[in-house]
C-alpha positions as semicolon CSV with decimal commas, in nm:
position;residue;x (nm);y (nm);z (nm)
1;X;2,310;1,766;-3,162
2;X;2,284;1,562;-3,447
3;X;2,568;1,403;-3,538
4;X;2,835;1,516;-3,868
5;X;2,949;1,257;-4,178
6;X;3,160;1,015;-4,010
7;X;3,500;1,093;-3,908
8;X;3,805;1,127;-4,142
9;X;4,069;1,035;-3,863
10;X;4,123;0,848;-3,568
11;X;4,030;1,047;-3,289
12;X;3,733;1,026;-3,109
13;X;3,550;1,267;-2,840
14;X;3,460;1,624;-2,879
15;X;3,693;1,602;-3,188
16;X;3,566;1,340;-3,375
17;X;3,202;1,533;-3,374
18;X;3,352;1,823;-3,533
19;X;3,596;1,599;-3,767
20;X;3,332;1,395;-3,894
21;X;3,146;1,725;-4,012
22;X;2,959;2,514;-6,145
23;X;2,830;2,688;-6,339
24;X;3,093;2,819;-6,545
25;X;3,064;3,223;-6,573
26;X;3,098;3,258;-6,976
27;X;3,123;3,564;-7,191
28;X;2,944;3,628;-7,485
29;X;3,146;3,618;-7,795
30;X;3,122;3,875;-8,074
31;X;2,970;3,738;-8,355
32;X;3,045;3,768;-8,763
33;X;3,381;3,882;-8,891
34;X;3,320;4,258;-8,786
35;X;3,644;4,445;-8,813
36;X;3,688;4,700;-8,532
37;X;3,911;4,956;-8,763
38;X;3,529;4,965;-8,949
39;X;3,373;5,149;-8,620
40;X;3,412;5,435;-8,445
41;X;3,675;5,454;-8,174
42;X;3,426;5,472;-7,928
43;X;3,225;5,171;-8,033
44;X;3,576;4,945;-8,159
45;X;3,703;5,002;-7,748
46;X;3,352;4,901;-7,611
47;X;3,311;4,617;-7,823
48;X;3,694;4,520;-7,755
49;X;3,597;4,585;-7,362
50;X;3,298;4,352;-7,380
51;X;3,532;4,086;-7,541
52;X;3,807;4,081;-7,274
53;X;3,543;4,093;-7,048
54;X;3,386;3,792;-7,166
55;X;3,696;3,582;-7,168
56;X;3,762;3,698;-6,845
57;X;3,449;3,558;-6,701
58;X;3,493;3,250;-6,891
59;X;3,789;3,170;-6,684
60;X;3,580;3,199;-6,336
61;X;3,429;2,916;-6,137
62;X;3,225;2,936;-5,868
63;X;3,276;2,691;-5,542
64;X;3,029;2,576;-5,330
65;X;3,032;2,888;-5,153
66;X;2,868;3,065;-5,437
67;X;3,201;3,256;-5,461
68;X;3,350;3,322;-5,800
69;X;3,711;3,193;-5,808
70;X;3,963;3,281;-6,104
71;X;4,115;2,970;-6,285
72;X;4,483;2,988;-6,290
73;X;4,620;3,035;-6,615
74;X;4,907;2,752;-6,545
75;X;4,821;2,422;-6,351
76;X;4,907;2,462;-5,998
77;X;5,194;2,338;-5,880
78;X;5,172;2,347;-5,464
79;X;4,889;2,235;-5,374
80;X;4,742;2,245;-5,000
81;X;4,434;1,995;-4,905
82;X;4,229;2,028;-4,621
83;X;4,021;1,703;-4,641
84;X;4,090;1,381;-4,664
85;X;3,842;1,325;-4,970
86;X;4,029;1,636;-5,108
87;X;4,334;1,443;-5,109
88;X;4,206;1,093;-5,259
89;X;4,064;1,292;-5,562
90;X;4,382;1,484;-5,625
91;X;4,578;1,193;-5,576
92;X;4,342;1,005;-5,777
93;X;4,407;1,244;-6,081
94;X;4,759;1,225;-6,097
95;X;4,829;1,523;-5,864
96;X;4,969;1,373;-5,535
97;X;5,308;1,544;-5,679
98;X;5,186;1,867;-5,654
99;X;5,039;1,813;-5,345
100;X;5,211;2,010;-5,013
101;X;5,004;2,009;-4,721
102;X;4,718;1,764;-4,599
103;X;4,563;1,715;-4,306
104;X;4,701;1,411;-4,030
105;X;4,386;1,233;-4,153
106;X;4,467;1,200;-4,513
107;X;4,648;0,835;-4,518
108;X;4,489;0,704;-4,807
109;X;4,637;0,652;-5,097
110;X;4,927;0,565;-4,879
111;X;5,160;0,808;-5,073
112;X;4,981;1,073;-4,919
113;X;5,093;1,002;-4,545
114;X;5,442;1,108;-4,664
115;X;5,296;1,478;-4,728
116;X;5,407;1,759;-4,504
117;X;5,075;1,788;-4,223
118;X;4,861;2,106;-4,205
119;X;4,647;1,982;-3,881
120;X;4,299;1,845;-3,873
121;X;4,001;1,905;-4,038
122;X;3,923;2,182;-3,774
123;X;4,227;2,286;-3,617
124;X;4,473;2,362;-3,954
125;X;4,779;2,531;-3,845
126;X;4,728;2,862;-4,029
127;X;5,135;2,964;-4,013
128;X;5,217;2,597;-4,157
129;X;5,005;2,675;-4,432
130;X;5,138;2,977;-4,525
131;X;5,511;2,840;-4,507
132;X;5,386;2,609;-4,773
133;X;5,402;2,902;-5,034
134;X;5,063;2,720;-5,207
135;X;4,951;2,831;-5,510
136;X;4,602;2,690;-5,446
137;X;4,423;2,575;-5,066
138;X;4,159;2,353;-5,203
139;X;3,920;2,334;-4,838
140;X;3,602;2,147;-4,794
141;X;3,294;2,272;-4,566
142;X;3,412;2,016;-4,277
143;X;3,660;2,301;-4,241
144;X;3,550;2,598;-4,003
145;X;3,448;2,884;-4,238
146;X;3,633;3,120;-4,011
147;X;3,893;2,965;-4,077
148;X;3,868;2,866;-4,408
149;X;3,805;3,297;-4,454
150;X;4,117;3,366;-4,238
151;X;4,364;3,136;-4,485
152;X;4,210;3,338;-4,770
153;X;4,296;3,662;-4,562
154;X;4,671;3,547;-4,567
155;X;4,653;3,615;-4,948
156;X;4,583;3,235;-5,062
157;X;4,376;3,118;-5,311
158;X;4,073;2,946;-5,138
159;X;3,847;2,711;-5,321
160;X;3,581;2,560;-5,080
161;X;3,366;2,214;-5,170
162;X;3,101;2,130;-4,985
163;X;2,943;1,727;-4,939
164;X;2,686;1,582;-5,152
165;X;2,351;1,428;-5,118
166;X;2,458;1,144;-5,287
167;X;2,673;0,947;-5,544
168;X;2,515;1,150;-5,823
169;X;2,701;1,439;-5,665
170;X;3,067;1,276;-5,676
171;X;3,119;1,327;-6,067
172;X;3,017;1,710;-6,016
173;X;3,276;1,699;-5,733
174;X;3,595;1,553;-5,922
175;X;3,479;1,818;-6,255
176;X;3,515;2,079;-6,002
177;X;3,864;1,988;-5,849
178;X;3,955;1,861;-6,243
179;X;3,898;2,247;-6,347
180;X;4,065;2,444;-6,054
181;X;4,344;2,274;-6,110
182;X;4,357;2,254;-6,494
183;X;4,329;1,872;-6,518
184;X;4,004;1,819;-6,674
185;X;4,121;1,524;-6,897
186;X;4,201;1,380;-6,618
187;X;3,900;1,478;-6,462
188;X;3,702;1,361;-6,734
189;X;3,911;1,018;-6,722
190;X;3,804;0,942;-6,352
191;X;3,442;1,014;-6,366
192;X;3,370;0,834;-6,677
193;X;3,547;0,534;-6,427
194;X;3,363;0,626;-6,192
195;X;2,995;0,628;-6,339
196;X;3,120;0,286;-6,551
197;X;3,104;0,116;-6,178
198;X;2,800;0,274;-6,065
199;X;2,621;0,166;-6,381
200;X;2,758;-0,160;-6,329
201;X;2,578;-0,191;-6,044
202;X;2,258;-0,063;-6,134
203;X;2,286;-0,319;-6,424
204;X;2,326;-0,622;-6,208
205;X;2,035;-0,513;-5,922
206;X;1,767;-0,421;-6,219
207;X;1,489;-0,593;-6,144
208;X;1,564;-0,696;-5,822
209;X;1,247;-0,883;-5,615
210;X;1,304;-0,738;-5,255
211;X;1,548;-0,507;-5,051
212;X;1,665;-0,611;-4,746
213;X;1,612;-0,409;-4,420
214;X;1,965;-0,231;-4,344
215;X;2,095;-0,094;-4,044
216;X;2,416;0,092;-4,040
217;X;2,604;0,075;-3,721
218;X;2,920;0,332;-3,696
219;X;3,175;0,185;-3,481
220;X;3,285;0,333;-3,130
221;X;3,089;0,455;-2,837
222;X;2,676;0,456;-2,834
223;X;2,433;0,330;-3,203
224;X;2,491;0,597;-3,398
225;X;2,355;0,536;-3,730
226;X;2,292;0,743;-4,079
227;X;1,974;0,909;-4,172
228;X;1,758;0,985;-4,443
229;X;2,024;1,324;-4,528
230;X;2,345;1,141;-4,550
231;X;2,516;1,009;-4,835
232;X;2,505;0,645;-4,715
233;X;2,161;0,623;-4,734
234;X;2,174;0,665;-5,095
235;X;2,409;0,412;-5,149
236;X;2,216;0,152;-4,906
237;X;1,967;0,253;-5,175
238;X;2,137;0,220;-5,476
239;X;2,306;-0,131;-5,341
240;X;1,972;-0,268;-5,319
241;X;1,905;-0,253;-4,975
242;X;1,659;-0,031;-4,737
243;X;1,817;0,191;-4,427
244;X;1,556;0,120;-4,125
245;X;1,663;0,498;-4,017
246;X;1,581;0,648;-4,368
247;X;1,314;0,818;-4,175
248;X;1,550;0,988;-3,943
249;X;1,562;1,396;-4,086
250;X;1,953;1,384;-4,026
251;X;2,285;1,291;-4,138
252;X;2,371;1,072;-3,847
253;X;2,178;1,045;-3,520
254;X;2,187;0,812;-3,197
255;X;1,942;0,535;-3,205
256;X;1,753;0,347;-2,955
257;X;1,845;-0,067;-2,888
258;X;1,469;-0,087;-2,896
259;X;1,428;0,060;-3,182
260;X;1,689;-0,176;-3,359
261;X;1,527;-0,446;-3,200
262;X;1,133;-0,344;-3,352
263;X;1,306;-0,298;-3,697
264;X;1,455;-0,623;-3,670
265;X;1,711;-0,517;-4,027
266;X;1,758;-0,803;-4,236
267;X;2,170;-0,708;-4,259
268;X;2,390;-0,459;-3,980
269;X;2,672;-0,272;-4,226
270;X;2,923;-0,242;-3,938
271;X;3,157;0,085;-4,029
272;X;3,507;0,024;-3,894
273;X;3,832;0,096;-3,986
274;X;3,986;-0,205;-3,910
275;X;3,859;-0,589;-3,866
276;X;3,960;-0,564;-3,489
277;X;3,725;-0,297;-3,493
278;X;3,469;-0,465;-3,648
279;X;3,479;-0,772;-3,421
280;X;3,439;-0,540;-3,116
281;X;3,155;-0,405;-3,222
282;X;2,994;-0,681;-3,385
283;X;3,072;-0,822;-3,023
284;X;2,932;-0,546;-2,851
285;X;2,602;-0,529;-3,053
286;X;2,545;-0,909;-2,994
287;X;2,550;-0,864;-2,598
288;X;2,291;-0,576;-2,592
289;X;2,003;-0,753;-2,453
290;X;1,741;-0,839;-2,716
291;X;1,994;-0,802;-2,990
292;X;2,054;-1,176;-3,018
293;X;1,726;-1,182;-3,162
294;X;1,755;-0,956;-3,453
295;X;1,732;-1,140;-3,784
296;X;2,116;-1,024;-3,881
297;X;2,258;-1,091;-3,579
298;X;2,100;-1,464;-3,564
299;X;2,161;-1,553;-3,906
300;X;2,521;-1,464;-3,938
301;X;2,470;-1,129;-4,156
302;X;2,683;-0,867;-3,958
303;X;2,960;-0,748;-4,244
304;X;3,243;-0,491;-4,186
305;X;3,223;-0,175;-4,416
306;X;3,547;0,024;-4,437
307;X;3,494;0,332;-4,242
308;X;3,749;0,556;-4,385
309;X;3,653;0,467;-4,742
310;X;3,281;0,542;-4,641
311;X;3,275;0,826;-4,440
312;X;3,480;1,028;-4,717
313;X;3,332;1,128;-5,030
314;X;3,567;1,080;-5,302
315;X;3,613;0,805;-5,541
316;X;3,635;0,480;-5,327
317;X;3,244;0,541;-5,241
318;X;3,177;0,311;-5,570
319;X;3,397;0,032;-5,410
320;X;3,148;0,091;-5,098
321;X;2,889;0,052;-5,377
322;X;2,941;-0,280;-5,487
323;X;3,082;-0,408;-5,171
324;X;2,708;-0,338;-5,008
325;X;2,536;-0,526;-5,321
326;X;2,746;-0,794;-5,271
327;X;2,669;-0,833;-4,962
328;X;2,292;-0,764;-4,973
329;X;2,257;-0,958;-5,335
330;X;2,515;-1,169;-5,429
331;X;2,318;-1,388;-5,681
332;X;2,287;-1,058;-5,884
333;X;2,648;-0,932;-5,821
334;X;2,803;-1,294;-5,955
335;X;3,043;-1,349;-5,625
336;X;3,068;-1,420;-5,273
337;X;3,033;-1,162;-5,038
């Protein structure tokens, strides 16, 4: 079983497995200045039918689902999050006021641990959610479907995101959650932030001479690492580096200490959430025989990467970013990693 997008909590087990898991419909205007009392009454209500029609559709997204979804015609003003991501974006646009429910997992921005919790990621509290009264249940494909289908069931508005390849898929992501809930300046704001810090980046690592070897080490039991599918892979790319599991057809998988040891990476990204975390397994990984000859291990170049703000994809992946080119080329990035 290959292993989901690292975890969005703290709990481990069987649980953190299964935590760690638009085109815009338009209508066709009429065009000239036709004047319907000129037609025939049968041609003036089909014309006026195809109009309303058309405006209709214009107010329709589609999530990730495929499934059309009707914009609300007034912001939404109780909103219930079911990912942690979910709740960093809306936060991140000005909405943490509106938001009602989140999930035990969503801590970060730190205003958001005061919101009423939902559940987890997989075990939402259906009855809680409905007591909310929301006006929109924004829920992200780490949520069981059946689930996600029995909330709409209860009457709710349902918008479902799913994860993306990689950073080129977190402006899409924001635009989306900017126009279901009727803050696309906002929106528009955050990405164009966003994108600034990723083209930073890009600016500083053109040219660069050589990528060094990367292996990503999640923290906790066994050396579970990303593959070529996940997110993080893109961004070991786009920092400048090369993942030494790129290979791997998966999100995350287990790898083999012999394995590490033949790809000898030039720098371990260690994810943890905490440093206490991070010096246990940077501890850990030294002691596992033949590890103590791995080029990062022996020169010094083990680095913490916050787990939380890389295993959720929302806005704080371009702080991931540029922490990564620091730390793989800090000549280009202008500071000390």
């Amino acid at each position: 079983m290959s292993r989901p997008e690292p975890r969005n909590g703290p709990k481990r087990a069987r649980v953190l497995v299964r935590e760690r898991r638009s085109r815009i419909a338009g209508g066709r205007p009429v065009h000239g200045d036709m004047d319907l009392r000129s037609l025939s009454p049968l041609m003036a209500g089909f014309l006026l039918a195809m109009t309303m029609g058309g405006a209709a559709a214009a107010q329709t997204i589609r999530d990730d689902l495929g499934r059309p979804f009707p914009l609300p015609a007034r912001p939404p003003g109780r909103i219930v999050s079911m990912a942690p991501n979910v709740t960093e974006i809306l936060f991140a646009l000005g909405l943490g006021d509106r938001v009602v429910g989140a999930t035990r997992f969503c801590d970060w921005p730190p205003e958001a641990r005061s919101v009423p919790r939902i559940g987890g990621l997989v075990d939402p509290n259906l009855e809680v959610i409905r007591s909310l009264d929301p006006d929109l249940v924004i829920a992200f494909r780490g949520n069981p479907l059946r689930l996600v289908e029995r909330v709409g069931k209860l009457g709710l508005p349902v918008f479902v995101l799913d994860i993306g390849d990689g950073l080129d898929a977190l402006a899409p992501l924001v635009e989306k959650i900017g126009r279901v809930t009727r803050a696309d300046s906002a929106a528009a704001g955050l990405v164009h932030s966003l994108r600034a810090g990723i083209v930073s980046v890009d600016a500083a690592l053109r040219g660069i001479g050589s990528r060094p070897k990367v292996f990503v080490l999640l923290y906790g039991q066994g050396l579970w690492t990303c593959g070529g599918e996940s997110y993080v892979d893109d961004i070991i790319a786009r920092a400048g580096g090369v993942n030494v599991a790129s290979a791997l057809p998966k999100k995350w998988a287990l790898y083999k200490r012999e394995k590490i040891i033949r790809d000898d990476p030039d720098v371990i990204f260690i994810l943890a959430r905490s440093d206490r975390d991070f010096e246990a397994g940077r501890d850990r990984l030294s002691r596992l025989p033949g590890l103590e000859a791995v080029r990062a291990v022996r020169t010094g170049r083990v680095h913490r990467i916050d787990e939380d703000a890389a295993s959720r994809f929302g806005p704080r992946l371009v702080e991931v970013l540029a922490r990564m080119a620091s730390l793989l080329h800090p000549e280009r990035m202008g500071r000390r990693p």
